[in-house]
N, C-alpha and C positions, 0 to 999 in steps of 0.2 A: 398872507396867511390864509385866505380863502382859498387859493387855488390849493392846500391840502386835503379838503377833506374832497374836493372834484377828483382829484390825483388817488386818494384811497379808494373813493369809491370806483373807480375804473379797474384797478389792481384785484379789488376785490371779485369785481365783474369778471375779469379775465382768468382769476382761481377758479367761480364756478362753473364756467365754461369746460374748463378742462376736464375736471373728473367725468361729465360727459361723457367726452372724445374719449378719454383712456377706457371706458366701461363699454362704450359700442365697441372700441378695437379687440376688447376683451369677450365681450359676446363673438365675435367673430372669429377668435380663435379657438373657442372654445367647440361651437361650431364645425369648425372647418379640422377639427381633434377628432372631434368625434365622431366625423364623416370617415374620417379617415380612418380609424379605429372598427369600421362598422355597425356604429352605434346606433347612426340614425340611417333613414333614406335622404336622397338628395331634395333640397326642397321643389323644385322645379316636378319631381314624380308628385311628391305629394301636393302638390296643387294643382295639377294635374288631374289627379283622383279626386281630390274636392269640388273641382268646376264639371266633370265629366257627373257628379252626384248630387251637384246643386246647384241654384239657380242664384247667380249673384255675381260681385266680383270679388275678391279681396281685396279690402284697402290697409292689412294693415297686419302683419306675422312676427311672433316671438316665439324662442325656444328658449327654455327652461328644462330644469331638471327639477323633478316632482316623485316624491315617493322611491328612488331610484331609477326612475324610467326619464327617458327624454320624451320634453311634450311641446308642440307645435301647438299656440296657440293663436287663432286667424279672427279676426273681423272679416265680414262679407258686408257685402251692402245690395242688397238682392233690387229689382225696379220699385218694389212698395217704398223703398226710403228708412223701411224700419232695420237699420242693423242686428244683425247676430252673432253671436260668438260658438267657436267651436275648439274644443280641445281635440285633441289630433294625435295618435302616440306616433312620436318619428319616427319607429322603428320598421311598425307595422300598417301605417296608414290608417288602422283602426280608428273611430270616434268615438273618444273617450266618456264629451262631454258634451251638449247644444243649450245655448240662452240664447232665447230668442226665439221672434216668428223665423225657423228656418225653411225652407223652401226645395222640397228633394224634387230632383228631376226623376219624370214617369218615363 
């Protein structure tokens, strides 16, 4: 009788695992739609244009849809250690938004 609730709870584990996986394959279609459609630029341009404007790395990108526009949204991690955030519009590489000590290159 014990090894049931071991047994449920792994079942359980293994549900929430999945919506996960089906939500990142979902972001990445939705992505790779709307690359295709135009909508955004490629990500590789726009981070590109990020690191050629600031001083740091990205450690970390989502794209969302916001207001009707698609938006690139990045962590950096510049050498201070202090992260920043930068909203990004994918369409046009513009910088929508900055939190954070950001760090422009001169």
């Amino acid at each position: 009788m014990q090894r049931r609730p071991a047994l449920l709870a792994a079942c359980l584990a293994a549900l929430a695992i999945r919506p996960a996986a089906a939500r990142d394959n979902d972001d990445q279609e939705r992505a790779r739609a709307a690359l295709a459609a135009g909508e955004i630029r490629p990500l590789a341009e726009i981070l590109a244009e990020i690191e050629r404007r600031y001083i740091g790395r990205v450690i970390e990108v989502d794209l969302d849809r916001e207001d009707g526009r698609w938006v690139y949204e990045l962590k950096l991690l510049p050498p201070s250690g202090r992260v920043f955030e930068l909203e990004v519009d994918a369409a046009t590489a513009a910088v929508l938004r900055s939190k954070g000590p950001a760090q422009e290159r001169r």
